[in-house]
N, CA, C and O atoms as a Tripos MOL2 file, in Angstrom:
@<TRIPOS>MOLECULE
protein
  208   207    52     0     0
PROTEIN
NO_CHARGES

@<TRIPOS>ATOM
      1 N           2.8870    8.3980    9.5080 N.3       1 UNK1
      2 CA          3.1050    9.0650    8.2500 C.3       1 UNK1
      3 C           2.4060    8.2620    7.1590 C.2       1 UNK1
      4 O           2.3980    7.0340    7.2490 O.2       1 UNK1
      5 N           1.8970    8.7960    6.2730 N.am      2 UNK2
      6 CA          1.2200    8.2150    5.0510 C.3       2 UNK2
      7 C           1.9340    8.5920    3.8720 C.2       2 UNK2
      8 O           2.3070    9.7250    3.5680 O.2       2 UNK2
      9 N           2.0930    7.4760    3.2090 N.am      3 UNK3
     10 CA          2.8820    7.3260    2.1970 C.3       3 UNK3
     11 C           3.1240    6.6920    0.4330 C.2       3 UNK3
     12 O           3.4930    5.5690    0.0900 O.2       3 UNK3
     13 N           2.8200    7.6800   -0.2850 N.am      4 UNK4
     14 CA          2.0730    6.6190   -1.3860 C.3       4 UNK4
     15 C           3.1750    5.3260   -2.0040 C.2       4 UNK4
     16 O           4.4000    5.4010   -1.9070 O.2       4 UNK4
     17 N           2.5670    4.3790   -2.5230 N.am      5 UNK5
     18 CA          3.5510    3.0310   -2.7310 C.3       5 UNK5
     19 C           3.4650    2.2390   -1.7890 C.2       5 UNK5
     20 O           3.0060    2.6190   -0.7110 O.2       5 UNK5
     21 N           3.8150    1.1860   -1.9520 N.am      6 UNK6
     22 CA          4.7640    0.0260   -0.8470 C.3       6 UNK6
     23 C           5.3010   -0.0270   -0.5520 C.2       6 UNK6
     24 O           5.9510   -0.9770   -0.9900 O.2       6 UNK6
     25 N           5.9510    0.7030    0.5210 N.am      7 UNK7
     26 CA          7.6890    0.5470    0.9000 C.3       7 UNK7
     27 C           7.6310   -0.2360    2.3590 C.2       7 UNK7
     28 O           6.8910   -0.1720    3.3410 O.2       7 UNK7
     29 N           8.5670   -0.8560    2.0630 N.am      8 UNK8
     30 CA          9.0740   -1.7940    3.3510 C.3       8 UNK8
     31 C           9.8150   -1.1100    4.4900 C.2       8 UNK8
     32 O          10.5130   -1.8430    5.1900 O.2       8 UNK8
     33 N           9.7660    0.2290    4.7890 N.am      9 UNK9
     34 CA         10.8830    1.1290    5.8140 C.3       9 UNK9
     35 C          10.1950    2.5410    5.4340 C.2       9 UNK9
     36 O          10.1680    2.9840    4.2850 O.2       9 UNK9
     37 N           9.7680    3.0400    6.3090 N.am     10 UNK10
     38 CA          9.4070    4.6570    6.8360 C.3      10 UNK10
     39 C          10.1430    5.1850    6.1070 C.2      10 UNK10
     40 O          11.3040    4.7780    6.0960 O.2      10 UNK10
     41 N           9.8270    6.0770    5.3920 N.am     11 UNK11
     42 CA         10.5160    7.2080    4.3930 C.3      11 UNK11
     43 C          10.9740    8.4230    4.9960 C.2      11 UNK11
     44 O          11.6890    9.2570    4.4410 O.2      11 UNK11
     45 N          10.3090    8.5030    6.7150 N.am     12 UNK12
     46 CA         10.6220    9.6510    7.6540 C.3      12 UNK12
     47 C          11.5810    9.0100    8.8390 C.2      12 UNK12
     48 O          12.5110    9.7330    9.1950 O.2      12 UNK12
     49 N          11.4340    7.6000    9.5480 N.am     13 UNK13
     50 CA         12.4350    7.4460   10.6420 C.3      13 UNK13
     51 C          13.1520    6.2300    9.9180 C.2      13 UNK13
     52 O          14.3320    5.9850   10.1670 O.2      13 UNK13
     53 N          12.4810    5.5380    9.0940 N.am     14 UNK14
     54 CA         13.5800    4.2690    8.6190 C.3      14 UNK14
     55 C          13.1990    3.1580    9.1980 C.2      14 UNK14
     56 O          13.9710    2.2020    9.1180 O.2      14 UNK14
     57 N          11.9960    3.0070    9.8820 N.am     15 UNK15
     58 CA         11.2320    1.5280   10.5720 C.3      15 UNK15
     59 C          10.8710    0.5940    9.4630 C.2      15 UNK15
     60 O          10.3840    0.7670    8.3460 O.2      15 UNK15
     61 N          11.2290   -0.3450   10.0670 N.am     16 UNK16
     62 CA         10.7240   -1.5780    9.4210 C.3      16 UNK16
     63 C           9.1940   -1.8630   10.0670 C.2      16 UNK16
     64 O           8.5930   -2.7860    9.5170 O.2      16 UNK16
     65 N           8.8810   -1.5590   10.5590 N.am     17 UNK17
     66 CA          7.6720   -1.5810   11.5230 C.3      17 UNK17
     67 C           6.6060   -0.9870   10.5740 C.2      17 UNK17
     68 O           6.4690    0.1550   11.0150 O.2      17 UNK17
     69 N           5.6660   -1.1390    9.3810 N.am     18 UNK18
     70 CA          5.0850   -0.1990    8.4360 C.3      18 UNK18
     71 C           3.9980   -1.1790    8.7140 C.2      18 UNK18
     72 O           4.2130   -2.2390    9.3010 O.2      18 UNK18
     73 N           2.7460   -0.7830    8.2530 N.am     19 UNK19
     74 CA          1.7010   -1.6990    7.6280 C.3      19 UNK19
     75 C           1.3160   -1.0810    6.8420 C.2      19 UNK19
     76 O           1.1980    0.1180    7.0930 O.2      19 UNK19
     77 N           0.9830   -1.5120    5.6930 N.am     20 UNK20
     78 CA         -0.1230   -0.8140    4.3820 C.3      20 UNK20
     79 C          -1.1510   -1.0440    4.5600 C.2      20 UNK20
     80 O          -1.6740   -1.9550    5.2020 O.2      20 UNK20
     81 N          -1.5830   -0.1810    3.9680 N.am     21 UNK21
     82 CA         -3.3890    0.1970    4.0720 C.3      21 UNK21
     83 C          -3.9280    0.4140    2.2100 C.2      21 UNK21
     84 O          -3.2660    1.1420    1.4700 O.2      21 UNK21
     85 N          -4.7930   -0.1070    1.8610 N.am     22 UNK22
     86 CA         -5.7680    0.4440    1.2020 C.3      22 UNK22
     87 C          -6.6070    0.7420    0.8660 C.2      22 UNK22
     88 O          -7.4920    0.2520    1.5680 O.2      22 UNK22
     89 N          -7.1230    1.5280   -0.1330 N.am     23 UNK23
     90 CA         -8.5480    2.2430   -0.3950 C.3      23 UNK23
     91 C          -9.2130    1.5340   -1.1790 C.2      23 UNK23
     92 O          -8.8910    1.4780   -2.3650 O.2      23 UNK23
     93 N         -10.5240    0.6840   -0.5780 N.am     24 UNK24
     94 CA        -11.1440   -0.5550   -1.6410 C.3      24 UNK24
     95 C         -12.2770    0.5060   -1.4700 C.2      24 UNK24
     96 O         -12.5940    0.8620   -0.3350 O.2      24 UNK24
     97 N         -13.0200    1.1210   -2.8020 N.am     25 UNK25
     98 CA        -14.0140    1.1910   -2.8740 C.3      25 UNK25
     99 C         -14.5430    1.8300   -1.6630 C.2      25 UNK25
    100 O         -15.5800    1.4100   -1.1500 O.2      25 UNK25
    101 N         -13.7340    3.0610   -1.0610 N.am     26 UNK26
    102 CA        -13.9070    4.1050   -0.4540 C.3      26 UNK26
    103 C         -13.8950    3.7530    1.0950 C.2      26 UNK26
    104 O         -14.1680    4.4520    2.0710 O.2      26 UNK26
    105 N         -13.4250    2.2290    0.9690 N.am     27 UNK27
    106 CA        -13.2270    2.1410    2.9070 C.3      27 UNK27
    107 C         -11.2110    1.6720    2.7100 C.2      27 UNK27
    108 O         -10.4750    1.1910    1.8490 O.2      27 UNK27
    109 N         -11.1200    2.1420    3.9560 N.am     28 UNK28
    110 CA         -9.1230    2.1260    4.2550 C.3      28 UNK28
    111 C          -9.5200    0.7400    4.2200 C.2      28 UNK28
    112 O         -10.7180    0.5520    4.0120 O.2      28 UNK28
    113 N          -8.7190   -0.3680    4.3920 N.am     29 UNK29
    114 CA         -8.1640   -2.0040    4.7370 C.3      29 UNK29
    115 C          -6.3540   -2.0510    5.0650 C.2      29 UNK29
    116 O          -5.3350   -1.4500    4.7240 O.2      29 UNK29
    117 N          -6.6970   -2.9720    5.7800 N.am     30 UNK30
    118 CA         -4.9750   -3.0960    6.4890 C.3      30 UNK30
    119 C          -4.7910   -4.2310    5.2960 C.2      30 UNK30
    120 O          -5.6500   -4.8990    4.7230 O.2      30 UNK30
    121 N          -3.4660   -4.2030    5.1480 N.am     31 UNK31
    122 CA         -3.0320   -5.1210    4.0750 C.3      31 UNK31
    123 C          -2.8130   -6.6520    4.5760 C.2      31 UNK31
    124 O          -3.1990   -7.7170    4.0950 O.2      31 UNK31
    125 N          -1.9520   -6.3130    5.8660 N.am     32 UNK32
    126 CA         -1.7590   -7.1880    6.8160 C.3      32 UNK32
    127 C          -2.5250   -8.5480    6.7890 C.2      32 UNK32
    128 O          -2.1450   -9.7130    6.9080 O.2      32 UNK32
    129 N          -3.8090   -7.9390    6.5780 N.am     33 UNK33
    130 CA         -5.1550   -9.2970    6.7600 C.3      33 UNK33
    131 C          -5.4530  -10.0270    5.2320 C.2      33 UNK33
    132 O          -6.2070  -10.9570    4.9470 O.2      33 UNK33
    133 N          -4.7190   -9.3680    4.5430 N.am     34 UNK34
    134 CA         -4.9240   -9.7550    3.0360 C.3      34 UNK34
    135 C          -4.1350  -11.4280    2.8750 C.2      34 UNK34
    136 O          -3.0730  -11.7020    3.4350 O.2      34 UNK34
    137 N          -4.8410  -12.3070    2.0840 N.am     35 UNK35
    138 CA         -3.9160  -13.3390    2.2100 C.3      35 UNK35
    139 C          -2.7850  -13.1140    0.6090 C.2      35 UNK35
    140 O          -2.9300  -12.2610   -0.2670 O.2      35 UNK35
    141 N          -1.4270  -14.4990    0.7180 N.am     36 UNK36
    142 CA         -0.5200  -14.0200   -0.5820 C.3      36 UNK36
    143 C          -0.8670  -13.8360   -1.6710 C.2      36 UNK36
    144 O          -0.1480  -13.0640   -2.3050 O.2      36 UNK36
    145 N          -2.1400  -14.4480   -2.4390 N.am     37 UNK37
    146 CA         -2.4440  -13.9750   -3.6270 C.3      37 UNK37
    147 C          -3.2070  -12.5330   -3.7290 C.2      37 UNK37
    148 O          -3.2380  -11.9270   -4.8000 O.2      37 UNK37
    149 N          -3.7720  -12.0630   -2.6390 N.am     38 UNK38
    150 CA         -4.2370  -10.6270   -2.8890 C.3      38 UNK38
    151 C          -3.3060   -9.7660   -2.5810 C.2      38 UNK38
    152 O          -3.3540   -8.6520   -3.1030 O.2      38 UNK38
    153 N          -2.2840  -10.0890   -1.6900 N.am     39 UNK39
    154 CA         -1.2840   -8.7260   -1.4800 C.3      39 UNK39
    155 C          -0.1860   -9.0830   -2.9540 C.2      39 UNK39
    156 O           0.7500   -8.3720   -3.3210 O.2      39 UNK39
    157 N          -0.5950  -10.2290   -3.5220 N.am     40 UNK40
    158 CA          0.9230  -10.1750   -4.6110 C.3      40 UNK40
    159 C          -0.2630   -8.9760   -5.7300 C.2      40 UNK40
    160 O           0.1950   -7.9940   -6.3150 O.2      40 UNK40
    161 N          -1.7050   -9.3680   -5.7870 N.am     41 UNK41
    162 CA         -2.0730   -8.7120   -7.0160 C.3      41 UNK41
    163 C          -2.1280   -7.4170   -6.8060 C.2      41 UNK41
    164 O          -2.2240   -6.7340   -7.8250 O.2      41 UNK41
    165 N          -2.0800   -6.5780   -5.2580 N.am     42 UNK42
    166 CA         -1.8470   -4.6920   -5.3090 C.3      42 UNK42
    167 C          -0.7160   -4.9440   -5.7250 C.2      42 UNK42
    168 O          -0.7240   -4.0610   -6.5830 O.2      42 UNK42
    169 N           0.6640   -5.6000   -5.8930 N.am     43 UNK43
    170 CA          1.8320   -5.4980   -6.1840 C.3      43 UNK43
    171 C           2.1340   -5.0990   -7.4630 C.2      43 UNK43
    172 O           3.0900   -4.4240   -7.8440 O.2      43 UNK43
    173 N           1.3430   -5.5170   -8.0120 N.am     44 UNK44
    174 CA          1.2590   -6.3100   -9.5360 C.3      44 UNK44
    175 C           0.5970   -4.9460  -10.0100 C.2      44 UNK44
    176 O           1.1070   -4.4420  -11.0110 O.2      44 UNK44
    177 N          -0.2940   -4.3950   -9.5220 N.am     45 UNK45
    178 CA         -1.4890   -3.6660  -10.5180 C.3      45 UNK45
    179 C          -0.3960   -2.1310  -10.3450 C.2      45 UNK45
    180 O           0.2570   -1.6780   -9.4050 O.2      45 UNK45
    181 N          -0.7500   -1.4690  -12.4820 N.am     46 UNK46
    182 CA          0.0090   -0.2990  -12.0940 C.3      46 UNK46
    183 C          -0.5450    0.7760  -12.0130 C.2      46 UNK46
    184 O          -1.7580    0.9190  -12.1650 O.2      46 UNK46
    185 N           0.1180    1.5320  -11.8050 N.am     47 UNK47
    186 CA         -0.7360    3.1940  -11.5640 C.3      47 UNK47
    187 C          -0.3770    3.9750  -12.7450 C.2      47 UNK47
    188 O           0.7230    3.8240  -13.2750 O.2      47 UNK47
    189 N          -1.4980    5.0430  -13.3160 N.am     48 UNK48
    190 CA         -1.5130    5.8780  -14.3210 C.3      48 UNK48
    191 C          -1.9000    7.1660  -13.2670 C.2      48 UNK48
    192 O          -2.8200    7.4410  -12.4960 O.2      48 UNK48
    193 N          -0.5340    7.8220  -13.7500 N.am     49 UNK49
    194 CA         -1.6470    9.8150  -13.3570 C.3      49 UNK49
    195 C          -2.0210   10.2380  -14.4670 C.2      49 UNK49
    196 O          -1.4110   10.1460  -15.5330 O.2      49 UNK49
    197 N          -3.2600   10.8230  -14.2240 N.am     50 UNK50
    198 CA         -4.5630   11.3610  -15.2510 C.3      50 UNK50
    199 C          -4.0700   12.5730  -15.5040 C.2      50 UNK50
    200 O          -3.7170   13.2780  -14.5580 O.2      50 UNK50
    201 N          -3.9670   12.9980  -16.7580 N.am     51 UNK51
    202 CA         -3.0560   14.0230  -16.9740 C.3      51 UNK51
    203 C          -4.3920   15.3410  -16.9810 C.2      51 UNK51
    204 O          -5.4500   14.8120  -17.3200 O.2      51 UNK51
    205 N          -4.4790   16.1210  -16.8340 N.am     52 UNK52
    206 CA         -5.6600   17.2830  -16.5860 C.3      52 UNK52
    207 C          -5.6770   18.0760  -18.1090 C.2      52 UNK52
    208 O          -6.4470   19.0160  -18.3080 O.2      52 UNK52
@<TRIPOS>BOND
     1     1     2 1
     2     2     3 1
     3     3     4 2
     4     3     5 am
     5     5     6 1
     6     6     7 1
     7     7     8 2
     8     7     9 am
     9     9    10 1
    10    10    11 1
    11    11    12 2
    12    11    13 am
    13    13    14 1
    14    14    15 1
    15    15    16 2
    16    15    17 am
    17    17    18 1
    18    18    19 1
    19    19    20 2
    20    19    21 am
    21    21    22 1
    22    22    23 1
    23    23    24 2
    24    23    25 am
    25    25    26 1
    26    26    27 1
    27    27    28 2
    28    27    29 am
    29    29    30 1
    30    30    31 1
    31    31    32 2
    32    31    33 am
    33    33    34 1
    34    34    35 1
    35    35    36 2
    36    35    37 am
    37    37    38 1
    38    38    39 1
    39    39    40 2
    40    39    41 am
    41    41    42 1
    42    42    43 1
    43    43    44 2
    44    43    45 am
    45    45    46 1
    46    46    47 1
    47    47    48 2
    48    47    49 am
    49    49    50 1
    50    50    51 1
    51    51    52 2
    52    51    53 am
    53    53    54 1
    54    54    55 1
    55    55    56 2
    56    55    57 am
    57    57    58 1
    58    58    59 1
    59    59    60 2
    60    59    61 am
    61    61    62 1
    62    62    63 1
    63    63    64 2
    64    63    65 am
    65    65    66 1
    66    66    67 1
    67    67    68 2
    68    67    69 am
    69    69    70 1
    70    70    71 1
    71    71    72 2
    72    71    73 am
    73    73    74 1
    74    74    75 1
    75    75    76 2
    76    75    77 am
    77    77    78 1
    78    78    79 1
    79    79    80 2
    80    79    81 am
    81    81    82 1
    82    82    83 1
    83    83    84 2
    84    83    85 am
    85    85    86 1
    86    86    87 1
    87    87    88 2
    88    87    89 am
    89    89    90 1
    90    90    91 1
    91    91    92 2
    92    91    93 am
    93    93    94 1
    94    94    95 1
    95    95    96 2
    96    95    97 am
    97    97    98 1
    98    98    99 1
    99    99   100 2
   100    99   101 am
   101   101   102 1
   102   102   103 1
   103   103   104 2
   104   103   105 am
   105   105   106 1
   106   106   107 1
   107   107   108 2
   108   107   109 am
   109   109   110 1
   110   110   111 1
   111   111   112 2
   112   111   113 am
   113   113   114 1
   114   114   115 1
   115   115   116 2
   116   115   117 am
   117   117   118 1
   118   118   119 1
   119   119   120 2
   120   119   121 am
   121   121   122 1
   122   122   123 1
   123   123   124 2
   124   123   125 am
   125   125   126 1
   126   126   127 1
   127   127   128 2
   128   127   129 am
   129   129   130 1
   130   130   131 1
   131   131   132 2
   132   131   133 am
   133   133   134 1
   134   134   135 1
   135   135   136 2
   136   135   137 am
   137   137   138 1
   138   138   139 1
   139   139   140 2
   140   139   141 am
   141   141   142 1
   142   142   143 1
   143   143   144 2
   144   143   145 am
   145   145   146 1
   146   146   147 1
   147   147   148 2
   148   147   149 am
   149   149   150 1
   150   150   151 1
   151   151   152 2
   152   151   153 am
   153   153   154 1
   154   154   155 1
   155   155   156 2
   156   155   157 am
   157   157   158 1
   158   158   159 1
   159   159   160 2
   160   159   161 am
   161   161   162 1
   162   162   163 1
   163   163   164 2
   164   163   165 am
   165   165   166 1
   166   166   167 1
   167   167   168 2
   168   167   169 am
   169   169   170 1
   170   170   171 1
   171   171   172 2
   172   171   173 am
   173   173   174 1
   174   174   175 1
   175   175   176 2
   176   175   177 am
   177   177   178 1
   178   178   179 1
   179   179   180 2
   180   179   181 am
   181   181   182 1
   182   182   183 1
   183   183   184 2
   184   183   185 am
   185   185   186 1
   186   186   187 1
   187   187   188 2
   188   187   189 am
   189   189   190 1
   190   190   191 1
   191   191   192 2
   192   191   193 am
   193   193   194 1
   194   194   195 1
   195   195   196 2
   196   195   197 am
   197   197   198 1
   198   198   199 1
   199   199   200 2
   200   199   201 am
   201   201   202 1
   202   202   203 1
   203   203   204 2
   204   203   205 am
   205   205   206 1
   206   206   207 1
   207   207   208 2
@<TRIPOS>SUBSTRUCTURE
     1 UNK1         2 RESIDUE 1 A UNK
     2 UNK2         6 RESIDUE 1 A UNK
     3 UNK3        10 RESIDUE 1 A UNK
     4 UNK4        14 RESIDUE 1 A UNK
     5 UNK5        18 RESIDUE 1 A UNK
     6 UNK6        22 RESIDUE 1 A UNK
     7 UNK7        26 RESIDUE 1 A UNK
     8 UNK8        30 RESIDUE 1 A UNK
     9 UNK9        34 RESIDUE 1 A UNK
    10 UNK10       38 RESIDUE 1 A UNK
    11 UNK11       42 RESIDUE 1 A UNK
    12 UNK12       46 RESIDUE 1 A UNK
    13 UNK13       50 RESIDUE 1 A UNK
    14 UNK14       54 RESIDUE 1 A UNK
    15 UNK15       58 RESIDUE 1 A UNK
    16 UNK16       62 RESIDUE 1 A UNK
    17 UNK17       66 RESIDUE 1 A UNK
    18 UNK18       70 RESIDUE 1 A UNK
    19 UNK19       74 RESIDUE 1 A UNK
    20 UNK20       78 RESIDUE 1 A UNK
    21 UNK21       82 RESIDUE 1 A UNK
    22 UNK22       86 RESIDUE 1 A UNK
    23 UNK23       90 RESIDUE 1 A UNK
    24 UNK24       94 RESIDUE 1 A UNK
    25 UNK25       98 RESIDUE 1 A UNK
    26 UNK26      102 RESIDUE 1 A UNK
    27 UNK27      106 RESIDUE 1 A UNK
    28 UNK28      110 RESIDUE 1 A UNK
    29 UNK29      114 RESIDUE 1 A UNK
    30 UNK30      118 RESIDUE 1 A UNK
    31 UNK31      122 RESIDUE 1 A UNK
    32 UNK32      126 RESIDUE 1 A UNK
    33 UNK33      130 RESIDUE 1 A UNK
    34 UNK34      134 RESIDUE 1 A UNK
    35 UNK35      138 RESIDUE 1 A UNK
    36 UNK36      142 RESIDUE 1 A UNK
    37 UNK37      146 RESIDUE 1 A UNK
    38 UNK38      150 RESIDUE 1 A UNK
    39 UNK39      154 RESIDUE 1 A UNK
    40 UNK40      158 RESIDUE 1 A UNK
    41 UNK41      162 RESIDUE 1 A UNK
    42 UNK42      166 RESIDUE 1 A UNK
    43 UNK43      170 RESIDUE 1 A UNK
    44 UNK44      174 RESIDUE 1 A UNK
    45 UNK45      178 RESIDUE 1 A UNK
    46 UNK46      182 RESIDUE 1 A UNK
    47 UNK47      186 RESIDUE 1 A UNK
    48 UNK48      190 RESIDUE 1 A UNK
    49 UNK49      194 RESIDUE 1 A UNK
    50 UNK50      198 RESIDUE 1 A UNK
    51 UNK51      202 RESIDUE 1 A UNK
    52 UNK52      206 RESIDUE 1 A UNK
């Protein structure tokens, strides 16, 4: 299941078992491989929706 945010537990069965993924500049990345200062700064950065 794909899921927008960070959540620590499946929003469909409730696993702790998740990995994040993101979209750098149009390729997926596992978060997993990210070291602590780059996974704290997706933490950190916020999101705006673009209003139409």
């Amino acid at each position: 299941m794909v899921s927008g945010g960070l959540k620590d537990r499946c929003p469909s069965c409730g696993s702790e078992d998740v990995d994040h993924i993101s979209r750098i500049t149009g390729y997926l990345q596992a978060v997993s491989g990210w070291n602590s200062a780059k996974r704290q700064e997706l933490k950190d950065r916020k999101r705006y929706n673009q209003l139409a």
